[in-house]
C-alpha positions in Angstrom: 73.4 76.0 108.8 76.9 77.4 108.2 75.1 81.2 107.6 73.8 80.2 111.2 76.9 79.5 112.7 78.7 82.1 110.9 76.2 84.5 112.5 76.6 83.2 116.1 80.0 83.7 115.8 80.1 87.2 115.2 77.5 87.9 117.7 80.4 86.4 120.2 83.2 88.4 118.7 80.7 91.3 119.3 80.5 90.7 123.0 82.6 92.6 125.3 85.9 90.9 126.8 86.9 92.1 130.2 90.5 92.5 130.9 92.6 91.7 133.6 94.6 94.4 135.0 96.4 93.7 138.5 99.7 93.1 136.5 100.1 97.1 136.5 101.8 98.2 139.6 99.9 101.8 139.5 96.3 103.3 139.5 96.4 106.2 137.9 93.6 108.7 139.3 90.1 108.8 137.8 90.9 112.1 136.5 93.4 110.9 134.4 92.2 109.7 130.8 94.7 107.0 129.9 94.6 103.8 128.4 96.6 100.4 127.9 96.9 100.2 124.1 98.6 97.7 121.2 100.9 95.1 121.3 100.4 95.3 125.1 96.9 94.1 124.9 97.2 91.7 122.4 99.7 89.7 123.8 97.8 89.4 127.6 94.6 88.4 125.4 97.5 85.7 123.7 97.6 84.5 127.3 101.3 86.3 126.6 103.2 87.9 129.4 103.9 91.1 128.6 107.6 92.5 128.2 106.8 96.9 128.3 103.5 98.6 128.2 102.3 100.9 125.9 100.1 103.8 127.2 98.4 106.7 125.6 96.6 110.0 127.6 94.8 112.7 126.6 96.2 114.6 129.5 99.8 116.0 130.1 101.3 112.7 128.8 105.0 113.6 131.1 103.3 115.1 134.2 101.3 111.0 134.2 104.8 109.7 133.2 107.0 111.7 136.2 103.9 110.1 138.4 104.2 106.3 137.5 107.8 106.9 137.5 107.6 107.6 141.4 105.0 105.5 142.2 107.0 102.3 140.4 110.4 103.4 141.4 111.4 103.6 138.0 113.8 105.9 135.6 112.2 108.5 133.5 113.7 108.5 129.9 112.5 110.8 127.2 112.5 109.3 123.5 111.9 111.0 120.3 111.3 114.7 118.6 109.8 117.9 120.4 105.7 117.2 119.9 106.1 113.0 119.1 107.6 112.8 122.9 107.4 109.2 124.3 108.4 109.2 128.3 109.8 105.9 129.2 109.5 104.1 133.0 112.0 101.9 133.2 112.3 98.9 135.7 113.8 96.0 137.4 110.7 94.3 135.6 109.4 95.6 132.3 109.5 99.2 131.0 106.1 101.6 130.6 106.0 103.8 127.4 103.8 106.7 127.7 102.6 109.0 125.0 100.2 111.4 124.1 97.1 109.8 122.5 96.2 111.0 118.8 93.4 112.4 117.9 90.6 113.8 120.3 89.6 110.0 122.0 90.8 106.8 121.9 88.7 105.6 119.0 90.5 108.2 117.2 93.4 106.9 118.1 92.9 103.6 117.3 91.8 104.5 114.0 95.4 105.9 113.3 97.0 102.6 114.1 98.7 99.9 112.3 96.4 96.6 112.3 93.2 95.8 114.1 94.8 93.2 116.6 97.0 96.3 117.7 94.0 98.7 118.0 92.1 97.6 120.8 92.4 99.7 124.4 91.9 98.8 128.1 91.2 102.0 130.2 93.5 102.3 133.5 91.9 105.7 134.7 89.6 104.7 137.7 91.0 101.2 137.5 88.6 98.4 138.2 89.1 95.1 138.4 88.1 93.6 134.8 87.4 96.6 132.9 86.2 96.2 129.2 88.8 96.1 126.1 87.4 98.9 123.8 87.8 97.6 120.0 86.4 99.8 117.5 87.8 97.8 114.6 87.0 94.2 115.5 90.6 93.6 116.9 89.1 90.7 118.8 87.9 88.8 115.8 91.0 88.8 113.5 92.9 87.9 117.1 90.3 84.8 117.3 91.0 84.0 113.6 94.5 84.7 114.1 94.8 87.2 111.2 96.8 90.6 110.3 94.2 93.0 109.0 95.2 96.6 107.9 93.1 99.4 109.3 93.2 101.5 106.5 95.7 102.0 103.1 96.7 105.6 104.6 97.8 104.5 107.7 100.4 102.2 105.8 101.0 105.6 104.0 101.6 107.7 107.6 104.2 105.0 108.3 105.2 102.8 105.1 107.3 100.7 107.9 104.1 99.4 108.8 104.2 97.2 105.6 107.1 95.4 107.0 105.6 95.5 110.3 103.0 92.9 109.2 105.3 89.9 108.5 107.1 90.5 111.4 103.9 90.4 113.5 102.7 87.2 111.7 105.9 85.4 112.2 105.9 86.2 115.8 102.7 85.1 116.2 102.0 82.8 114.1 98.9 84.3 112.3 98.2 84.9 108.6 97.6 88.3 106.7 95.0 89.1 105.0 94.0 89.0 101.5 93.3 93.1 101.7 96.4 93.6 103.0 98.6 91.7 101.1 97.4 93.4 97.9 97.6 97.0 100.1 101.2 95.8 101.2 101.8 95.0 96.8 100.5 98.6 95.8 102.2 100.9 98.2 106.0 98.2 98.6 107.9 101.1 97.3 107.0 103.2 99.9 109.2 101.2 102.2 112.4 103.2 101.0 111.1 106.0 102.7 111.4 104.8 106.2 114.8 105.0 108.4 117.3 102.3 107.6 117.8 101.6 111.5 113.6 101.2 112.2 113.7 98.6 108.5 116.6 96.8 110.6 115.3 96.1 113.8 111.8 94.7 112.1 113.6 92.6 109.9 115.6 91.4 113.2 112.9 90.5 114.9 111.4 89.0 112.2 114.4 86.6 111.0 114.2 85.5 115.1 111.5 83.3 114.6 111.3 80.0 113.1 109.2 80.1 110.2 110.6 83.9 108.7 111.5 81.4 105.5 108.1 81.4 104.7 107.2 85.0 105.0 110.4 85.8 103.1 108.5 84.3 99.7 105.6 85.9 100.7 107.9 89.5 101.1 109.2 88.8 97.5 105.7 88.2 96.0 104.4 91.2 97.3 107.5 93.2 96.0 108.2 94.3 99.7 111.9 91.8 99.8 113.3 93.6 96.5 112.3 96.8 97.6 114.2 97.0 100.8 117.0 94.9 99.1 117.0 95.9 95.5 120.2 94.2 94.9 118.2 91.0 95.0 116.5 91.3 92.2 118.6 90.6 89.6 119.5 87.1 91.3 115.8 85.9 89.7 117.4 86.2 86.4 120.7 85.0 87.4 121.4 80.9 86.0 123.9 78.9 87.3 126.5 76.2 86.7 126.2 72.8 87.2 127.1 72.6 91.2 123.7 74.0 91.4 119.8 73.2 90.9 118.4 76.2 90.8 118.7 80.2 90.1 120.9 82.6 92.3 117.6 84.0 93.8 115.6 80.2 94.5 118.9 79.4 95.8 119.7 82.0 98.4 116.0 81.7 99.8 116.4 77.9 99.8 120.0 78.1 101.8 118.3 81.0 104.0 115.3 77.9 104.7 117.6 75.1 105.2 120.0 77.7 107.6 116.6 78.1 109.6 116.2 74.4 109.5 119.7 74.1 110.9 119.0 77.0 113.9 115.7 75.9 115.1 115.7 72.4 114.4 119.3 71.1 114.6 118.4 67.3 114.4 117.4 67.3 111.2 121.1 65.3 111.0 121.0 62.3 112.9 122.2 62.9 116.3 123.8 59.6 116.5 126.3 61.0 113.3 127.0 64.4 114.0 125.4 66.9 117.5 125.1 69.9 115.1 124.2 72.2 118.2 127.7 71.6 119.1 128.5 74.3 116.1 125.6 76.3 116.9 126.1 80.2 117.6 123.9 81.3 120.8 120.5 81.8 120.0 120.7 86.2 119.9 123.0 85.5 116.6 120.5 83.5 115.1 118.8 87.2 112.9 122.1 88.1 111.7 123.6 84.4 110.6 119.5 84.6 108.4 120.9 88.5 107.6 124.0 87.1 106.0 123.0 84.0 104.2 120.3 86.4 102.4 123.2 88.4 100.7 125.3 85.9 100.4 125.5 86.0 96.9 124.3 89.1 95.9 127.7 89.7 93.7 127.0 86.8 91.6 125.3 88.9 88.7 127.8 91.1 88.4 130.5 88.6 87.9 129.2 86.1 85.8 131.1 84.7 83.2 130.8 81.7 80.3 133.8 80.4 79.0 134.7 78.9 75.6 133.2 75.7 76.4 130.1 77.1 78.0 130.8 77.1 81.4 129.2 79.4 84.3 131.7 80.9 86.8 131.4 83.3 89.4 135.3 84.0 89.8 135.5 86.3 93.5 131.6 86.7 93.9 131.9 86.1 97.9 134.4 89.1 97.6 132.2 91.2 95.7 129.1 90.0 97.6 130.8 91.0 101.1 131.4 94.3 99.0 128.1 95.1 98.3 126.6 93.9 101.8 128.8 96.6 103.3 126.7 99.4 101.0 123.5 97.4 102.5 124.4 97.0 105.9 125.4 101.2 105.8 122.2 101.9 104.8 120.3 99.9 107.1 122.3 101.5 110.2 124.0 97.9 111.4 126.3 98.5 114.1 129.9 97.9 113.4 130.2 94.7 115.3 127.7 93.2 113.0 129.0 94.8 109.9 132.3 93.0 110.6 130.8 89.6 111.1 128.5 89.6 107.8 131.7 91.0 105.9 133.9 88.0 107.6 131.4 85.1 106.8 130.7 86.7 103.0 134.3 86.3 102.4 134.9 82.8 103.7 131.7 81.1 102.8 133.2 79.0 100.1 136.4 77.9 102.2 134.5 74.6 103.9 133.7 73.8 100.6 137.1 73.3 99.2 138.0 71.5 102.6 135.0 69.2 102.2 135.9 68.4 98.3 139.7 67.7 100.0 138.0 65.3 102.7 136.1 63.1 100.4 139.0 62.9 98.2 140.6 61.6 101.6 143.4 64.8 101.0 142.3 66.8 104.1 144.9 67.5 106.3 144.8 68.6 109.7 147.3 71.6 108.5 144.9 72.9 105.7 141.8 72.7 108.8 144.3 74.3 111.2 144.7 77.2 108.6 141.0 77.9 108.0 140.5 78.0 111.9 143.1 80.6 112.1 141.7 82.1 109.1 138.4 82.3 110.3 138.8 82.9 113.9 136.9 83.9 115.9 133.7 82.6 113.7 134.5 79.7 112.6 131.1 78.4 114.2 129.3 80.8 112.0 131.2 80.1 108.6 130.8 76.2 109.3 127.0 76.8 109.6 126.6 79.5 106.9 128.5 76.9 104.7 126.3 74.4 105.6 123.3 75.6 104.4 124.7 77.2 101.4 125.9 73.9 100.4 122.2 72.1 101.0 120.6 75.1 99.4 121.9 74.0 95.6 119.7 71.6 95.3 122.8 69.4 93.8 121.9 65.6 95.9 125.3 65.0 98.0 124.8 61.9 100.4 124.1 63.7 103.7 125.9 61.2 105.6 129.1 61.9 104.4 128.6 65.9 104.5 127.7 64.9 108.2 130.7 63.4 108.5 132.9 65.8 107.0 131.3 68.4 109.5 132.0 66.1 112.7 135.7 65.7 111.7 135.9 69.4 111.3 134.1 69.8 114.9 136.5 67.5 116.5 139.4 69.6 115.4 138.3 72.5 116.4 137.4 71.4 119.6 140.6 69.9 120.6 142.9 72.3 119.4 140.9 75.5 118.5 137.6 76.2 120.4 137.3 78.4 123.2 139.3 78.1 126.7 141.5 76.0 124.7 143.5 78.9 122.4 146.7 78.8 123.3 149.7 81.7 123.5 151.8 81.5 120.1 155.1 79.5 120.9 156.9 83.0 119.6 156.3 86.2 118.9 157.1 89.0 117.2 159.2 89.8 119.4 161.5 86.4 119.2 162.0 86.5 115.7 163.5 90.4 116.1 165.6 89.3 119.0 166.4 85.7 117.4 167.2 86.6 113.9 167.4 90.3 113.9 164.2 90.3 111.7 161.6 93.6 111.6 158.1 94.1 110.9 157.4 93.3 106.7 155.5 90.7 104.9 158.2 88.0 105.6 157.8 88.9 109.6 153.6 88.4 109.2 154.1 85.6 106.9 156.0 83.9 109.9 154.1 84.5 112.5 151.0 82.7 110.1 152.7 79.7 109.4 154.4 79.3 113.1 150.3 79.4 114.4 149.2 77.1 111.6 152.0 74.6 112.3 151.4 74.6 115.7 147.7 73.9 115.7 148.4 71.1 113.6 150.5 70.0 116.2 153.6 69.4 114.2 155.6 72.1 116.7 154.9 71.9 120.3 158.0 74.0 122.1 159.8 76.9 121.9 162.6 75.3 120.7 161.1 73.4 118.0 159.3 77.0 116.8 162.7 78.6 116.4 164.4 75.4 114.5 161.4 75.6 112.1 162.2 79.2 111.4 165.3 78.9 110.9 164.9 76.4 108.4 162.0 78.2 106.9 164.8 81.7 106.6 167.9 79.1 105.3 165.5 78.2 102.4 163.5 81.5 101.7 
């Protein structure tokens, strides 16, 4: 009976599936050979609206992109290298990517691509109403079963970014991959050096967007695909800690890059009735980057590891020489400098809440030493209080949860009632006061000033003018 079944079910797969096509604003004419192609059509099959479509022709691919262009009322933009052209429509709705198709028809074409869910084709030329999807290599089958098949070994080869490419597509979709291609993905992983730092960025991006990139991270690392991008993993795995911690560097870092996606995507995993964690949360398009950062987190543990007298583990200024290293990472992966500055700034504080939680449940936090890592950390103190969150749950070290909970809704009450956004307010003096006031110039004393003035005054223990220059000039008479 299950050979039966087993049989019926391929003689579905084996059917043609006809294809709606009204959602394309433009026929092109019958003498055009062109033809909706990839992620395009496997998302409408998904029952997914589509966000850009990707075309191929085997005519002039620009003289049918200047014609879609005026029928759609859209602008024509020309992407990569003379001969790999790609003409881009874009418009008020979604965007149309035309190219020239490879090969001398579109099951050669297809043949080229990445997986079999991405190589299935709708012709547009002579549009009718349902036309057929043209799948060569049973793109309609692994999309039933939900499953990221490789076409072929060489075509991983002809683009090694396309080993990447298959986690990303998994996570986003929620499908497996293959056995075949796991093993492909194992045997050619150091290929992945090869493509550009900026294209291995934007997949891992998009891949860290979704809600369960945790688990395809492990599978990245068992395949040898993780340490290849980001060699400076690697020695984490052999990497043993002190006592504040459960496991390894390496288990660590992948179990504070779960719990962080635990914290993103499902933010009640703390009561709700102790502590509204999505109060702290950073809008959902920094989600990637906050995943980003907690990976390297700690990637300057190994090379500062020491054991004392007694036997003792330290890791004396790894966040400094983790940020350090990140910076090499994030040049070689192309990040823009906006991004380069945040990873850097959350590396380098990540172990600040820590000391202030050790100082709450010793009762010893003051609203001074919170006022000073606000000011420290501004203006991502949201992110550092969330990295440090799931840094701390990732050691594996049982704290009581309800008094970490705690420690974070103090330190979200302070910073919304004194420091959050709309609610900054202008230093009491300036730079300018203390040069007119005490005949003081620019120098470490004059920024040392300044600090303290802002830090006092967030604590609320100076609240005028007045009371700002009395403190300095106490602060000079004993200097």
């Amino acid at each position: 009976m299950p050979e039966i079944n087993q049989t019926k079910k391929c003689l579905l797969q084996q059917k043609m599936v006809k294809f709606n096509t009204n959602f394309i604003p433009f026929t092109p004419d019958a003498n055009t050979d062109a033809y909706l192609v990839g992620g395009t059509v496997r998302d409408i099959l998904l029952k997914i609206p589509p966000k850009d479509c990707d075309i191929v022709t085997f005519n002039d691919p620009e003289t049918l992109a200047r014609k879609v262009a005026a029928s759609v009322r859209g602008r024509l933009v020309v992407l990569g290298k003379p001969g790999r052209r790609t003409f881009r429509i874009v418009t008020a709705g979604m965007h149309f990517d035309i190219a020239a198709g490879c090969g001398g028809d579109i099951e050669q074409d297809l043949a080229k691509r990445d997986f079999t869910v991405n190589a299935m084709a709708v012709p547009l030329h002579g549009k009718t109403a349902a036309p057929e999807v043209i799948d060569p290599c049973r793109g309609l089958r692994d999309l039933e079963n939900r499953t990221v098949r490789m076409i072929s070994p060489d075509n991983f080869q002809a683009d090694p970014l396309r080993l990447l490419r298959a986690f990303r597509i998994a996570a986003m979709r929620d499908f497996t991959i293959s056995p075949e291609t796991t093993r492909a993905i194992q045997n050619l992983a150091p290929l992945i050096r090869k493509s550009a730092g900026e294209r291995v960025h934007d997949e891992l991006m998009a891949l860290f967007a979704t809600p369960r990139s945790g688990d395809f991270l492990l599978l990245m690392d068992k395949t040898g695909l993780l340490t290849e991008i980001f060699p400076e993993l690697a020695p984490l795995k052999a990497c043993a800690q002190n006592t504040y911690h459960q496991y390894d560097a390496f288990e660590h870092t992948i179990r504070a890059f779960q719990y962080m996606e635990k914290l993103l995507h499902w933010p009640d995993i703390f009561d709700p009735a102790i502590i509204d964690l999505k109060k702290i949360l950073p809008p959902e398009k920094d989600f990637s980057l906050l995943k980003y950062t907690i990976l390297l987190h700690d990637i300057g543990k190994p090379a500062v590891r020491s054991v004392d007298a007694s036997g003792r583990i330290h890791f004396y200024t790894h966040e400094a020489k983790s940020a350090d290293m990140a910076a090499a990472i994030n040049h070689r992966l192309r990040l823009s400098g906006k991004h380069q500055q945040i990873i850097d700034a959350v590396i380098r504080h990540h172990l600040r809440p820590l000391s202030l939680f050790n100082a709450f449940r010793q009762d010893r936090l003051t609203r001074k030493a919170a006022a000073r890592f606000f000011l420290k950390c501004h203006p991502l103190t949201r992110e550092v209080l969330v990295h440090a969150t799931a840094d701390f749950y990732g050691k594996g070290v049982h704290q009581t949860t309800r008094e970490f909970a705690a420690f974070l809704s103090h330190m979200i009450r302070l910073y919304q009632e004194a420091f959050s956004p709309g609610k900054t307010r202008p230093p009491l003096i300036t730079g300018k006061d203390l040069i007119r006031e005490f005949d003081l110039r620019p120098s470490p004393l004059f920024s040392t000033l300044l600090s303290r003035l802002a830090v006092e005054q967030y604590a609320g223990n100076l609240s005028s003018r007045e009371e700002a220059l009395a403190w300095v000039k106490n602060f000079l008479k004993s200097a």
